[in-house]
Residue frames as qw, qx, qy, qz and C-alpha x, y, z in Angstrom:
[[0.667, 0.268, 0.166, -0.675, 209.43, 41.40, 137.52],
 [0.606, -0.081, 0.790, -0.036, 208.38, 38.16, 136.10],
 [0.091, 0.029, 0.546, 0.832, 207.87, 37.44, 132.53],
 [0.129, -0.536, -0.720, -0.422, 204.58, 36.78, 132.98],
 [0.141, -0.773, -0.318, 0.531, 203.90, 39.66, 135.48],
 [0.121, -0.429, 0.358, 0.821, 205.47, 41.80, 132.58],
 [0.007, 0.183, 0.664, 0.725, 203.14, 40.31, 129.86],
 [0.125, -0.631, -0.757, 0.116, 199.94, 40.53, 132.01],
 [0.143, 0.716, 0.118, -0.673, 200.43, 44.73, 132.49],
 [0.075, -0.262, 0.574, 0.772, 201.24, 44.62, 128.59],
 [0.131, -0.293, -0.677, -0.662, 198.03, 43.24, 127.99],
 [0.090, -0.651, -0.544, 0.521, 196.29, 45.53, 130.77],
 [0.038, 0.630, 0.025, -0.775, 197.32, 48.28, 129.46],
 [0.010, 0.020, 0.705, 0.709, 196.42, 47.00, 125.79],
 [0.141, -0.462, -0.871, -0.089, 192.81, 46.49, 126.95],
 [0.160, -0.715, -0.220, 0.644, 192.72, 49.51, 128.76],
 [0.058, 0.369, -0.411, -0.832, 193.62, 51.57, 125.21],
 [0.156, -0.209, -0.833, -0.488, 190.64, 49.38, 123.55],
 [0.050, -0.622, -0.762, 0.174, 188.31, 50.47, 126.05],
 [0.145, -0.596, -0.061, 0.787, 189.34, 54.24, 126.05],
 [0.129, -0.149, -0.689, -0.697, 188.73, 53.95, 121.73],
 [0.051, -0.553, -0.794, -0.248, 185.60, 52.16, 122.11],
 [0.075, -0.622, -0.382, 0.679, 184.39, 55.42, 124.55],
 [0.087, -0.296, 0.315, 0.897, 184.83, 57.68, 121.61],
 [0.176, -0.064, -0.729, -0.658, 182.52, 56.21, 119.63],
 [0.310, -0.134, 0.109, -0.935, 179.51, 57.40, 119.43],
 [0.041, 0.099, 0.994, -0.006, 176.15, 55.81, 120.58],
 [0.149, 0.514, 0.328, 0.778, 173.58, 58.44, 120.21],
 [0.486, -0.804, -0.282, 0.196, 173.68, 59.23, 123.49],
 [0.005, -0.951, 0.120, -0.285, 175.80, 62.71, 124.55],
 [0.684, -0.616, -0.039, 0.390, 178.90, 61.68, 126.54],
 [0.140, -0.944, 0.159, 0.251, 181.83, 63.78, 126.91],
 [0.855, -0.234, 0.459, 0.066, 183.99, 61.13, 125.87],
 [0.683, 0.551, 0.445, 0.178, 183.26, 61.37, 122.39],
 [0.437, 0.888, 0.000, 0.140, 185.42, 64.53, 122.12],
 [0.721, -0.547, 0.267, 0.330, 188.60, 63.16, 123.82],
 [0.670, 0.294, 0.454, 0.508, 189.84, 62.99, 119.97],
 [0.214, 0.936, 0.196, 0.198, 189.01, 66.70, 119.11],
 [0.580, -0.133, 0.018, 0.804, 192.23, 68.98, 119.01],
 [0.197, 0.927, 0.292, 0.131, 192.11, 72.50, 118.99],
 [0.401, 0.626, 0.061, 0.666, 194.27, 75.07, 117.25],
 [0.262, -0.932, -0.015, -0.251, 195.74, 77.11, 120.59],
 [0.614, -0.729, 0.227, 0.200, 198.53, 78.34, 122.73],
 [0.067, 0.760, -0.555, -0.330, 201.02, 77.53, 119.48],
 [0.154, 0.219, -0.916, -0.300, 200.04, 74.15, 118.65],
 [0.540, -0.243, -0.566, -0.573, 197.61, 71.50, 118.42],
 [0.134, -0.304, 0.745, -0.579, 196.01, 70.80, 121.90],
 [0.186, -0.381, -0.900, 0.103, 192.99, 68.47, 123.53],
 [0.299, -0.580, -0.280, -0.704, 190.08, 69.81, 123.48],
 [0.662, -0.678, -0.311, 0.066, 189.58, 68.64, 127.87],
 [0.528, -0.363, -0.192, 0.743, 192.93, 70.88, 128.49],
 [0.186, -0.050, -0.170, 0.966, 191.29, 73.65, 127.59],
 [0.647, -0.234, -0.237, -0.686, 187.48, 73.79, 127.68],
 [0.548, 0.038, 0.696, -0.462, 185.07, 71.36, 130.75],
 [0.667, -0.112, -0.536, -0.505, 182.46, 69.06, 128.34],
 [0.345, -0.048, 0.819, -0.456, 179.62, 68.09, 130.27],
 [0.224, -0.228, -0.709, -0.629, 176.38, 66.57, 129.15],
 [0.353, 0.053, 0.411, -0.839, 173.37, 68.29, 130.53],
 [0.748, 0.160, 0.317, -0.561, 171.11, 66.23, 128.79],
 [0.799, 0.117, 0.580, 0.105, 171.09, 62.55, 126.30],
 [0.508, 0.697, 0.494, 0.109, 171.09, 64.96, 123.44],
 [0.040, -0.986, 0.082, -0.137, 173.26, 67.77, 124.07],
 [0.737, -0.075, -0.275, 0.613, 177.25, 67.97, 124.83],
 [0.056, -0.989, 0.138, 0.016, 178.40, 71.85, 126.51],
 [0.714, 0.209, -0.153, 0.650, 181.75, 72.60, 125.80],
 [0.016, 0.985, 0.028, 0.169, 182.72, 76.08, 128.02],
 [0.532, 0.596, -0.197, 0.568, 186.48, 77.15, 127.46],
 [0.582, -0.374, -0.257, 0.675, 188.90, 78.28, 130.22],
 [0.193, -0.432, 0.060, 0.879, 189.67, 81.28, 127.80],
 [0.484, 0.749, 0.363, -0.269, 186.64, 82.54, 125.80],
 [0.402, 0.694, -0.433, -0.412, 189.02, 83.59, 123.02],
 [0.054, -0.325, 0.916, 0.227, 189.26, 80.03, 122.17],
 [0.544, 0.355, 0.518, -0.557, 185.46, 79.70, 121.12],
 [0.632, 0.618, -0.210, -0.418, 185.83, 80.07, 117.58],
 [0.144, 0.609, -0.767, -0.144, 188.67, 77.37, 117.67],
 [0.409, -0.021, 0.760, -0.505, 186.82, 75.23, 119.41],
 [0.677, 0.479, 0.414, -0.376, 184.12, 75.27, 117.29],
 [0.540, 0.646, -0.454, -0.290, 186.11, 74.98, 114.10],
 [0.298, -0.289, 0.875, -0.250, 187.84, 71.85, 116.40],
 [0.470, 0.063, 0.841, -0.260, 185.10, 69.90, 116.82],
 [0.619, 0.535, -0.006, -0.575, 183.22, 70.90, 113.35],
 [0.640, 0.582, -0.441, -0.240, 186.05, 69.10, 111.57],
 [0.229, -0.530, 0.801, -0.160, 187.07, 66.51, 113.59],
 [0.375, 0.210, -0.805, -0.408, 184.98, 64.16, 111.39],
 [0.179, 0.195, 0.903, -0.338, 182.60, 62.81, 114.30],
 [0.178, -0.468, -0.791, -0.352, 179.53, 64.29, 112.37],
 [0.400, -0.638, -0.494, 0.435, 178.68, 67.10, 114.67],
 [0.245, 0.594, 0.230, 0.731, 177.50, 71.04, 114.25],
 [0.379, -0.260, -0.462, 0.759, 178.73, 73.29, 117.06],
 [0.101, 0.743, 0.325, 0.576, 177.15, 76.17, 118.03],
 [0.362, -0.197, -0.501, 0.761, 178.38, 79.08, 120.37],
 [0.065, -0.855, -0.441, -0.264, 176.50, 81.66, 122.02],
 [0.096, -0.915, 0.177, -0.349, 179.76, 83.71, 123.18],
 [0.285, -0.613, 0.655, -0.337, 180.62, 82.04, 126.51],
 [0.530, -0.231, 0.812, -0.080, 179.74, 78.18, 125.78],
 [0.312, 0.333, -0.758, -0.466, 179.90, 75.69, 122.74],
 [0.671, 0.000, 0.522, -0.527, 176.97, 74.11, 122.38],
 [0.246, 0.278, -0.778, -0.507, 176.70, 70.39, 120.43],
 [0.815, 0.171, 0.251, -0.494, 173.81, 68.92, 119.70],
 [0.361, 0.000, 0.930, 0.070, 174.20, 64.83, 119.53],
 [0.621, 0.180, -0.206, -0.735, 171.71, 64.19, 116.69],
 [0.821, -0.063, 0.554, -0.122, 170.64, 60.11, 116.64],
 [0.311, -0.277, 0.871, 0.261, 172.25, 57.66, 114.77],
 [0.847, 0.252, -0.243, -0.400, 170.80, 56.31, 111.28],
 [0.986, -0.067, 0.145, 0.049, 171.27, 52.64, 110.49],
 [0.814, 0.449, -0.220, 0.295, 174.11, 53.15, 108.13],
 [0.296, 0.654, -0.480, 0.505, 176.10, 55.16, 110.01],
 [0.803, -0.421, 0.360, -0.221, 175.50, 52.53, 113.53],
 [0.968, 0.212, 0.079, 0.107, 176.72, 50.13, 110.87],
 [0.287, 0.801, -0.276, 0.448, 179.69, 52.56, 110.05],
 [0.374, -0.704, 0.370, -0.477, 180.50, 52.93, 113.92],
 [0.906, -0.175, 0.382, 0.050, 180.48, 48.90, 114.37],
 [0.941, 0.247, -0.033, 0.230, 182.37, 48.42, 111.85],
 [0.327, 0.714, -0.352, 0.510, 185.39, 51.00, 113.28],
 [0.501, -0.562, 0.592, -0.285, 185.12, 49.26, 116.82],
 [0.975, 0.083, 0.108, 0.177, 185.98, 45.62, 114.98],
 [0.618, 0.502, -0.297, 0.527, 189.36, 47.46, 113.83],
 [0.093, -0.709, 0.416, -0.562, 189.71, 48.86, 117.25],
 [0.924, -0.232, 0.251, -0.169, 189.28, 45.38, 118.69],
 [0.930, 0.287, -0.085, 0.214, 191.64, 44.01, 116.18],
 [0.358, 0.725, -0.378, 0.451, 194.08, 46.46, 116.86],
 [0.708, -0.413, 0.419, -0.390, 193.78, 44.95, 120.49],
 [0.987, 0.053, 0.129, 0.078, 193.89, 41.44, 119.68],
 [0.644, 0.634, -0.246, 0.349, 197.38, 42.56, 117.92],
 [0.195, -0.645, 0.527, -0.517, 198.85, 44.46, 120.98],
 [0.752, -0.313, 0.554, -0.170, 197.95, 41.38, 123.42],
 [0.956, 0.100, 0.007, 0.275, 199.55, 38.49, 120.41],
 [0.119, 0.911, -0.206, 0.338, 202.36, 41.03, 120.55],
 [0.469, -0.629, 0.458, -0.418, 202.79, 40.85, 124.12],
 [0.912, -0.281, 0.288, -0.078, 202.28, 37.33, 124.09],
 [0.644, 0.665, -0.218, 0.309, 204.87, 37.12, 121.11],
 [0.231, -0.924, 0.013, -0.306, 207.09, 38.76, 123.61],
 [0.714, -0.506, 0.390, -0.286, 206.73, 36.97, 126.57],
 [0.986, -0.030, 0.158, 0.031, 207.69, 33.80, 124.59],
 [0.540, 0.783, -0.188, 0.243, 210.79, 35.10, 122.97],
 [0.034, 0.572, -0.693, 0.438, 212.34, 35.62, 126.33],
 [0.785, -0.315, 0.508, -0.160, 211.19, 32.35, 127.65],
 [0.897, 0.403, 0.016, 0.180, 212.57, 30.65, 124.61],
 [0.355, 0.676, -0.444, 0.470, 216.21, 32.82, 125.01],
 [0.327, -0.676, 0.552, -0.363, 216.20, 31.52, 128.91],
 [0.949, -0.138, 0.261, -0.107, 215.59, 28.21, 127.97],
 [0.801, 0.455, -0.143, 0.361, 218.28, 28.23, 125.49],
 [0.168, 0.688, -0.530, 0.467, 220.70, 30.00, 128.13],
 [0.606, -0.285, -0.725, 0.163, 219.71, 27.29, 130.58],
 [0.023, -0.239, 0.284, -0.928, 218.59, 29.55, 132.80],
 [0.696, -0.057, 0.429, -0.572, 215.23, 27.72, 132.93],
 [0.355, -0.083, 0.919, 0.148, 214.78, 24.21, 132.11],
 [0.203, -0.076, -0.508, -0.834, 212.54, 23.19, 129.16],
 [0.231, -0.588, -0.774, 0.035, 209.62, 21.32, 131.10],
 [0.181, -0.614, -0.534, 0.552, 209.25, 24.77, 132.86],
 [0.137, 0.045, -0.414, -0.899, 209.54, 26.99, 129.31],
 [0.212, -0.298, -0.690, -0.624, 206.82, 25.16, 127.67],
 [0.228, -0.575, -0.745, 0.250, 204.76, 25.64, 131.35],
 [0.048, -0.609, -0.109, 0.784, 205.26, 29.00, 131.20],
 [0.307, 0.157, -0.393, -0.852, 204.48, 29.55, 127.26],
 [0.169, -0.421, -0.891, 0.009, 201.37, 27.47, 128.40],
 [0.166, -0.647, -0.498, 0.554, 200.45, 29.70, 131.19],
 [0.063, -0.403, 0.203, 0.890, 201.24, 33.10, 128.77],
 [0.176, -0.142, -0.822, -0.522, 198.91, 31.28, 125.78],
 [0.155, -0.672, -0.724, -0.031, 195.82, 30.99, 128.56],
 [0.162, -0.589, -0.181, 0.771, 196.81, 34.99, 129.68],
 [0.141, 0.031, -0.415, -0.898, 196.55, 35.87, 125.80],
 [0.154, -0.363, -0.829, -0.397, 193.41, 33.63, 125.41],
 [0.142, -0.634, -0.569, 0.504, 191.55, 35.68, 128.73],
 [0.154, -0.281, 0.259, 0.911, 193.23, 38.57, 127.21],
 [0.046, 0.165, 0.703, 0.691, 191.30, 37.94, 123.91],
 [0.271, -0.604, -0.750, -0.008, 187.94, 37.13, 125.60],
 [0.015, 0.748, 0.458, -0.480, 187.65, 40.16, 127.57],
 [0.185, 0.412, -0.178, -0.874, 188.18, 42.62, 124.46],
 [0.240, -0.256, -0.757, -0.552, 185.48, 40.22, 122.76],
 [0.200, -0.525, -0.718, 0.411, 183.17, 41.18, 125.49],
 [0.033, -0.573, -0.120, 0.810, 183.81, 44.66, 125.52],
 [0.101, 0.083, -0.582, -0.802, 183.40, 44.95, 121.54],
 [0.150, -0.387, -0.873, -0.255, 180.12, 42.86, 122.10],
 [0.216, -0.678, -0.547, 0.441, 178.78, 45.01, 124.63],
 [0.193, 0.625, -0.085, -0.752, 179.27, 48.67, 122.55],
 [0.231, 0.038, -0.611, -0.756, 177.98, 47.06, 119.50],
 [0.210, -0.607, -0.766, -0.016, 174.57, 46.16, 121.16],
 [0.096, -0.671, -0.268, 0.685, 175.03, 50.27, 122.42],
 [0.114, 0.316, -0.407, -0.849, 175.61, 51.62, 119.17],
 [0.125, -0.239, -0.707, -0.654, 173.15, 49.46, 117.73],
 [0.075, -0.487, -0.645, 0.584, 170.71, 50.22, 120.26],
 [0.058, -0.482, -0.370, -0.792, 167.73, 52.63, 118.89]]
């Protein structure tokens, strides 16, 4: 694999892990998404709440949550009470019901301002990568292994892969902070 096939999946899969954050966060619409983070207290340790309970959203306003094993209702709900998204289960036995309440200003403002650190923490992973990439074109150029006109093309070519890089997780961040701020 090439270096720069090797730095392009590094920053796939860094963009990919900034889009899968930004999901979490709420917009005050219901998606299931938002409880990918929730852990619950079962089987002997701490587990995802989607490996052991379905969440669908039956309506903009509403999340169900309904458990494989009904004795894992009360965890569930104690799960998602404290899991710090802002959110008051309620069960009626056989399914955990959460009601999405809408977004005030501050806390939209709150929500943008924790997808700029989950961008940054992107932007970091892809200078990383690009950090990388150049390290071992700089060690083949010094083992003559590649010549230097074709290093500095290649930490050219790895500089315009971060700069795309950069651009599309300034897209995505732009595009869920017009959702979150969205009323």
């Amino acid at each position: 694999m090439s270096i720069l096939d090797e730095t392009k999946k590094k920053m796939d899969d860094a963009l990919a892990a900034v889009g899968r954050d930004f999901v979490t966060v709420r917009t005050g619409k219901a998606v299931p998404a938002i409880l990918d983070a929730v852990r619950v207290r079962a089987y002997g340790g701490q587990v995802p709440l989607n490996q052991v309970a379905t969440v669908t959203a039956p309506d903009a306003s509403l999340l169900l949550v309904q458990p494989f094993d009904p004795s894992l209702i009360g965890e569930i709900e104690k799960a998602v009470l404290s899991s710090g998204l802002g959110l008051n289960p309620s069960s009626d036995g056989s399914v955990v019901r959460v009601p999405v309440p809408p977004l005030n200003e501050e806390r939209r403002r709150e929500y943008v301002r924790l997808l700029y650190k989950m961008a940054e923490q992107g932007r970091i992973s892809i200078r990383h990568a690009r950090q990388a990439a150049n390290d071992r074109v700089r060690s083949r150029t010094l083992s003559h292994e590649i010549g230097e006109d074709e290093g500095h093309r290649l930490r050219g070519r790895v500089q315009k892969l971060t700069d795309e890089y950069v651009r599309k997780i300034e897209d995505l961040l732009n595009r869920k902070e017009r959702e979150v701020m969205e009323i």
